[in-house]
N, C-alpha and C positions, 0 to 999 in steps of 0.2 A: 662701268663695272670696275671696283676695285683689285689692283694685283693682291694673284695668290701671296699667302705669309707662308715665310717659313716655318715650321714648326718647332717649336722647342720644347722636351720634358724637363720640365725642372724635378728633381729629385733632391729638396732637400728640408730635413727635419726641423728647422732653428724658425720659427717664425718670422722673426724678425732679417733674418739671411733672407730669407725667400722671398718676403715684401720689398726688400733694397733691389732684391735680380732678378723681381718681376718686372718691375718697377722700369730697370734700365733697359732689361731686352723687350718691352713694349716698345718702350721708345726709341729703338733702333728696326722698329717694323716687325718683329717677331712676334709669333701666335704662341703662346704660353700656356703649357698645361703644369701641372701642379701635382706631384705623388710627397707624399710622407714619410711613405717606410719603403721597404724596397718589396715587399709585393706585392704591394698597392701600384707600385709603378712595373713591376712586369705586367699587372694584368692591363692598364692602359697602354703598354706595348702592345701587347694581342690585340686589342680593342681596334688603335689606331697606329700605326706605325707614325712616328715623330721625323723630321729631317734630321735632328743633334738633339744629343742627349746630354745634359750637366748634371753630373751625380755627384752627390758626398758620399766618402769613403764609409764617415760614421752613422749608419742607420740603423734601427730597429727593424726588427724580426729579421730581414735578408741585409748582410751586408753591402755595400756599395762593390768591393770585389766580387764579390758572388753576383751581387747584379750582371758586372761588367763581365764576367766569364759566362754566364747564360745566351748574355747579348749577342757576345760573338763565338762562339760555339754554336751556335744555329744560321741554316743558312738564308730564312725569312729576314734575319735581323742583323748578322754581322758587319753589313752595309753602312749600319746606322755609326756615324763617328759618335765620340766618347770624350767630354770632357771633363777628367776626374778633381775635384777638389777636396783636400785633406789637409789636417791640420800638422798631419806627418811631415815633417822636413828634411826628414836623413834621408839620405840618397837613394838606400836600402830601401824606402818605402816607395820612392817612386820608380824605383827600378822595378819593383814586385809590379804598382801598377800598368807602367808600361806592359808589363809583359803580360799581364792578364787579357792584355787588350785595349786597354785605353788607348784613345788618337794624341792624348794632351793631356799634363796633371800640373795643376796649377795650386799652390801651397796656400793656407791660408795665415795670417792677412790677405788679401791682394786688391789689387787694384781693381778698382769696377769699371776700369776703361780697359784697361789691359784684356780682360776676363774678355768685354764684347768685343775687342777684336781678334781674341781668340776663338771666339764664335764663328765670326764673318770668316775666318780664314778656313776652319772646319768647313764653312758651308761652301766657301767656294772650289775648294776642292774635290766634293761633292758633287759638284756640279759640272766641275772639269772633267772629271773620270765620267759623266754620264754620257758622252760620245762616245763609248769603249762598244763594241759590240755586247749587246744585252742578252740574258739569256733565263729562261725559265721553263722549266721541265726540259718537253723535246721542243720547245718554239724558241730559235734563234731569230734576232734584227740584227741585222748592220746598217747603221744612221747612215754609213757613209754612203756604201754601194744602193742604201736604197733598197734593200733584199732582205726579207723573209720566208725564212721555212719552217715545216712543223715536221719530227720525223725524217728529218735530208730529204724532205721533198717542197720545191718553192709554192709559196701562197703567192697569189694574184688580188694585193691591195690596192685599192682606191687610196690617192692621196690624204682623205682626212680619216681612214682606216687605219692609214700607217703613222698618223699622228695620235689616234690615240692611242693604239697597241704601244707605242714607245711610251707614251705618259705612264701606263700599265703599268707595264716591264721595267720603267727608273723607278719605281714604289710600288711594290710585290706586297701586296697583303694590306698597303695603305688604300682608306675609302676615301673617294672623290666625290663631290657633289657636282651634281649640271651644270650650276652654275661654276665651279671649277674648271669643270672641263670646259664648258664654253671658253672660257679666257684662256685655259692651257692651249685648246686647241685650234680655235676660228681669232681669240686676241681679243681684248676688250674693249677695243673700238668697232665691233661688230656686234650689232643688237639680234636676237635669234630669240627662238620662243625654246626654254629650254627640252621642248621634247622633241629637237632635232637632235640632239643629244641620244633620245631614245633608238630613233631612226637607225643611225651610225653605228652605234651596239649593237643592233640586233645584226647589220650586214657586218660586222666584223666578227661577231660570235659563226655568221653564215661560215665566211670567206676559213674560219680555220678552225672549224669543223668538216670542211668538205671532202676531205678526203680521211676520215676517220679520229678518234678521240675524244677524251671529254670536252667540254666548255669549262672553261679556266676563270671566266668571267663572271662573280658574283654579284645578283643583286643584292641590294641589303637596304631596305624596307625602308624608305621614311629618308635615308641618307644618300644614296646613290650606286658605285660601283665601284667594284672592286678585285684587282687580278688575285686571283686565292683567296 
């Protein structure tokens, strides 16, 4: 079973830009989706939550700041790092985008090695911050202590309960496939019929629903599952 890719939205209008930085972030292992205009790529945010986002500043209908203020102004989405590219180079322009949010703004010309290893650096801090104590509605994890509660009251997981609830909870709104979760959770050197996958869900949806509130856990038809 192939490792999970990171995902990446590319957000950008120039044809030819986005065939070159499709082009190179395939080839550093990234899964590449593709928006045009900037509401074309909010609704693929909704759709599927992205690991890093590359936006240009200059887009039709929604601007790439207005993208990037959306993003992080909500709290399904603020998660998701930002890497802003514009042709703007006065200081003033990147100061504005820092502060709307952006993780990184990279000037245009640039470097298309530069760009990927500003990716990778996005992503691994992403990844470093996903030890931090997790949280979503009233249901807290701590990866460390090994403890979750719903409500201040502790749940009683199974070890591969507590592995996927965490896969969940690092990507809130992002859908996983079986076959995903098999490799996030059991590893990809472990062959399984994907509807153990089912099994697992269903007693984790049990274990924290038990002492009252909704199910947090969506299915979604046809693709897999989904925390929100």
């Amino acid at each position: 079973m192939a490792p999970i890719q990171a995902q990446v939205l590319l957000v950008e209008d120039e044809p030819a830009q986005a065939e070159i930085m499709t082009y190179n972030l395939n080839a550093e292992g990234f899964a590449v989706r593709h928006a045009t205009n900037g509401e074309e790529a909010m609704q693929m945010i909704r759709e599927d939550l992205p690991d890093l986002i590359i936006l240009d500043w200059m887009m039709p209908l929604l601007s790439g700041i207005e993208v990037c203020r959306r993003i992080k102004t909500s709290d399904a989405t603020k998660h998701i790092p930002i890497i802003m590219l514009s042709a703007r180079s006065e200081e003033v322009d990147s100061v504005r985008g820092l502060d709307t949010g952006a993780d990184d703004y990279v000037t245009k010309p640039y470097s298309v090695k530069e760009l990927m290893a500003r990716a990778r650096t996005q992503l691994r801090r992403t990844q470093s911050a996903a030890v931090a104590t997790l949280t979503y509605e009233d249901i807290v994890l701590d990866p460390e202590s090994h403890r979750v509660s719903r409500d201040n009251q502790d749940l009683n997981l199974g070890p591969i309960e507590f592995r996927l609830l965490s896969r969940f909870m690092e990507r809130p709104g992002r859908v996983f496939s079986r076959e995903q979760l098999l490799d996030l959770v059991w590893g990809r050197d472990i062959f399984l019929d994907s509807r153990t996958v089912d099994v697992h869900v269903a007693r984790l949806r049990k274990s924290i629903t038990r002492n009252g509130g909704t199910d947090p856990i969506r299915t979604v038809r046809g693709a897999g599952y989904s925390l929100g």
